[in-house]
TILOFI-451667 format. One record per residue: residue number from 0; x, y, z of N, C-alpha, C in turn; residue in three letters. Coordinates in steps of 0.05 Angstrom, whole numbers, plus 5000, padded with zeros to 4 digits. Each point is the difference from the previous one (the first is absolute). Example, Ala and Ser with C-alpha at 12.3 -4.5 7.8 and 13.67 -1.06 7.14 Angstrom:
<pts>
{0; {5264; 4886; 5156}; {4982; 5024; 5000}; {5018; 5024; 5000}; 'ALA'}
{1; {4993; 5021; 4986}; {5016; 5024; 5001}; {4985; 5022; 5014}; 'SER'}
</pts>
This chain:
<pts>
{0; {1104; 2442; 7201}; {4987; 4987; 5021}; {4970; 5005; 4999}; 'UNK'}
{1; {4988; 4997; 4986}; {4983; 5009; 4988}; {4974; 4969; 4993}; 'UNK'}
{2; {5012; 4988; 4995}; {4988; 4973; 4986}; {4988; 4986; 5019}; 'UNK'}
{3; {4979; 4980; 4992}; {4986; 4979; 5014}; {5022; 4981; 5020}; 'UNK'}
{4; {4990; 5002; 5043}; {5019; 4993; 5009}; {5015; 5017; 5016}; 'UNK'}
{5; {5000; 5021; 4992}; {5021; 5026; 5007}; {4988; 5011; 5028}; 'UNK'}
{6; {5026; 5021; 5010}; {4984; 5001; 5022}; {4979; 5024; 5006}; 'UNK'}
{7; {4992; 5016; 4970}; {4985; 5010; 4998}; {4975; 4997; 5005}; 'UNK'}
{8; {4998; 4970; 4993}; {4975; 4994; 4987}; {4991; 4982; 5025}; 'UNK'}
{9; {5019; 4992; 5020}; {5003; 4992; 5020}; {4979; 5021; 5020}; 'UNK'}
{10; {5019; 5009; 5005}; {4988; 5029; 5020}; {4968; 5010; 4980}; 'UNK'}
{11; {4995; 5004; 4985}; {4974; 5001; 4993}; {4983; 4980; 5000}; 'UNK'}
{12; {4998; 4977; 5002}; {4987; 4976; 5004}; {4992; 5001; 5036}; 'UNK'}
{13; {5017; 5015; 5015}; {4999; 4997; 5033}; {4984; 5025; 4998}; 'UNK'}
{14; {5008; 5020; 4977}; {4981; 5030; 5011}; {4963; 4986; 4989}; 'UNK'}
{15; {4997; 4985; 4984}; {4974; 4996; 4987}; {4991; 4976; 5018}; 'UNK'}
{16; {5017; 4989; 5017}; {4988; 4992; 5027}; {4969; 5015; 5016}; 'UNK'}
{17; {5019; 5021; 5011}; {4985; 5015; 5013}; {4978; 5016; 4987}; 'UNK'}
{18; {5010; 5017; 4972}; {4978; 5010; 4993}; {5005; 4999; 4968}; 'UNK'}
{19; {4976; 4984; 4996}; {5000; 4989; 4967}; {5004; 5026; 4983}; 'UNK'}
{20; {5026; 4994; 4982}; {5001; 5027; 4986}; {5024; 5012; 4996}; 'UNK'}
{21; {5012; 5001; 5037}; {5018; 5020; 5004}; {5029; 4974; 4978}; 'UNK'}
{22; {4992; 4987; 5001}; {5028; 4983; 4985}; {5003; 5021; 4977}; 'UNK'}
{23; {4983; 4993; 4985}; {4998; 5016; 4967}; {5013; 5028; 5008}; 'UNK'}
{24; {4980; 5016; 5017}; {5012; 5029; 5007}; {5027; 5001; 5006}; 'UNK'}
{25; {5019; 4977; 5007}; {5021; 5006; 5007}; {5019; 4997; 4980}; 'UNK'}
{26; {4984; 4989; 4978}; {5020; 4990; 4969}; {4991; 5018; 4982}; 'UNK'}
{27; {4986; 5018; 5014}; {4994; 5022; 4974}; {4974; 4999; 4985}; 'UNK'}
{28; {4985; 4983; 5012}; {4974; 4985; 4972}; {4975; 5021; 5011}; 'UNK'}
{29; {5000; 5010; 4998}; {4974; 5021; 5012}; {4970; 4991; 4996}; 'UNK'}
{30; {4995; 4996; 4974}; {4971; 4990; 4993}; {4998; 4965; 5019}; 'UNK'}
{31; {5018; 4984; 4993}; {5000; 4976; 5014}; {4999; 4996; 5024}; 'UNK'}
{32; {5015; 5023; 5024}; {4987; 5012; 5021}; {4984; 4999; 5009}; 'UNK'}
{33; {4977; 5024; 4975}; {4976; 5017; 5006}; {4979; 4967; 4999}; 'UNK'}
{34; {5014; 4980; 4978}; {4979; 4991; 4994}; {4998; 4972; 5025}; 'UNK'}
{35; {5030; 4987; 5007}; {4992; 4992; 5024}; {4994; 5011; 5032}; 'UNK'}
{36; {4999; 5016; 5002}; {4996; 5022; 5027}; {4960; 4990; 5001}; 'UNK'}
{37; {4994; 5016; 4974}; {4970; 5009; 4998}; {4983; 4976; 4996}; 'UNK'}
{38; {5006; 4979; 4986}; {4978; 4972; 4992}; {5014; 4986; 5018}; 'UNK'}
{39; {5018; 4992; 5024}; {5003; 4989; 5030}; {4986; 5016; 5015}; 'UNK'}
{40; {5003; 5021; 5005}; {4989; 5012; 5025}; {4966; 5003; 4986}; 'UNK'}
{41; {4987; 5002; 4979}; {4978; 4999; 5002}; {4993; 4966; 5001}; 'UNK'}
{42; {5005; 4984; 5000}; {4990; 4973; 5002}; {5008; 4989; 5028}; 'UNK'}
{43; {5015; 5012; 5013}; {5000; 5007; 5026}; {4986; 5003; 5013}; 'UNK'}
{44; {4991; 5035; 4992}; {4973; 5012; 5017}; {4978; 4987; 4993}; 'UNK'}
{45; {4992; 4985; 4970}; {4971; 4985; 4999}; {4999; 4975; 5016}; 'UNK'}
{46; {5022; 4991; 5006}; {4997; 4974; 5009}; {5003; 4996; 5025}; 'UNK'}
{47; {5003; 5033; 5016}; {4988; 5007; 5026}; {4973; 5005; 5008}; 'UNK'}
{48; {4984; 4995; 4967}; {4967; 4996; 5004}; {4986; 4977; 5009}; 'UNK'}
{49; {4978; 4993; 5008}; {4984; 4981; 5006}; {5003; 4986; 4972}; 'UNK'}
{50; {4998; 5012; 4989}; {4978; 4988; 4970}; {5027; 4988; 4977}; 'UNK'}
{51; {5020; 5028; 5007}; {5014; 4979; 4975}; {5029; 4992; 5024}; 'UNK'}
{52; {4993; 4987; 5009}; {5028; 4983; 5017}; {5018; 4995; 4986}; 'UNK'}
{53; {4996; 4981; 4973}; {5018; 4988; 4992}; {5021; 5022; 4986}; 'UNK'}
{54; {4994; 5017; 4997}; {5032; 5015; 4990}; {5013; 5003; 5016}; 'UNK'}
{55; {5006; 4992; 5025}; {5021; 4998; 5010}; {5020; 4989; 4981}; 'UNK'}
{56; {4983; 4970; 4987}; {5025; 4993; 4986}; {5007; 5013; 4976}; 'UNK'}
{57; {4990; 5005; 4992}; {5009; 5018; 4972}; {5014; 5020; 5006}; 'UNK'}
{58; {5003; 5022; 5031}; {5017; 5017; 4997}; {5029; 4984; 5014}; 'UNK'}
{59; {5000; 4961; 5014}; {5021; 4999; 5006}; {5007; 4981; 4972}; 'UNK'}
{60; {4993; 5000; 4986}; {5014; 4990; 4970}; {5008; 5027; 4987}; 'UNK'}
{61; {4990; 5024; 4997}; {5010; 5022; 4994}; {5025; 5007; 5017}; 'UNK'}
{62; {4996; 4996; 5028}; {5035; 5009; 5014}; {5018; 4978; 4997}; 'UNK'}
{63; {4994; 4976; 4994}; {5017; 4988; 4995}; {5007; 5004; 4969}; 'UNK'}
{64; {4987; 5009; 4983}; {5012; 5000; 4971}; {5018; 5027; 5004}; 'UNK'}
{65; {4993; 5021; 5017}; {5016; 5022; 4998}; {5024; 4995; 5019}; 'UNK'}
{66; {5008; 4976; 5018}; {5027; 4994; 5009}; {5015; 4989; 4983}; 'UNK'}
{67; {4993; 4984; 4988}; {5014; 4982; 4968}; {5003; 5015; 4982}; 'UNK'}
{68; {4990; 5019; 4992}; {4999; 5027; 4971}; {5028; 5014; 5017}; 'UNK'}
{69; {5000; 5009; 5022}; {5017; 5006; 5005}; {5027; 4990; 5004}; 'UNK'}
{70; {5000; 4975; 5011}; {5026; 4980; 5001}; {5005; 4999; 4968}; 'UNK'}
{71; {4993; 4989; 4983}; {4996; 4998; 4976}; {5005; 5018; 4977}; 'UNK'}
{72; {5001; 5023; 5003}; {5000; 5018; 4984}; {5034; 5007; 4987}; 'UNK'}
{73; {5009; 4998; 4973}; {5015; 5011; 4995}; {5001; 5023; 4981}; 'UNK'}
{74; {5019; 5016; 4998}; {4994; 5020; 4979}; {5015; 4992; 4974}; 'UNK'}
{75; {4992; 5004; 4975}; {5018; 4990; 4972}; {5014; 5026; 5002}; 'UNK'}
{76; {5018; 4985; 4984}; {5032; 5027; 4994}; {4981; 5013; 4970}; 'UNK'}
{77; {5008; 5032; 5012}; {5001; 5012; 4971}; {5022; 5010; 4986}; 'UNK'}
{78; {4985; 4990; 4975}; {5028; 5006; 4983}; {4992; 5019; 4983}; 'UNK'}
{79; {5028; 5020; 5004}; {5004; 5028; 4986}; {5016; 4999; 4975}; 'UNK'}
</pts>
């Protein structure tokens, strides 16, 4: 239950709702996490500036790529 669809990948798509990231964290992806957590929430905080407004959208195209990475994600079988 594991594969694209599942309800793994389900329930992490609703956790990277709230906070971009936690999907990955919940499938194990640690760096993918670190890396949507940190380049959302900083394009976040710049685009809480006067000057650079527009990253708002760039960090809501970043939380939206990190809800889909998460719905989306399957793991390949290893073979021993």
């Amino acid at each position: 239950m594991s594969g694209q669809g599942s309800g793994g990948n389900v329930l992490a798509a609703i956790c990277s709702v709230f906070v971009p990231g936690l999907g990955q964290l919940v499938q194990g992806r640690i760096f993918m996490a670190l890396f949507f957590f940190v380049t959302t929430a900083v394009s976040y905080a710049l685009g809480a500036t006067v000057i650079l407004f527009f990253m708002w959208l760039v960090g809501g195209i970043l939380h939206l790529w990190a809800i889909i990475d998460a719905a989306r994600f399957s793991r390949l079988p290893t073979i021993l």
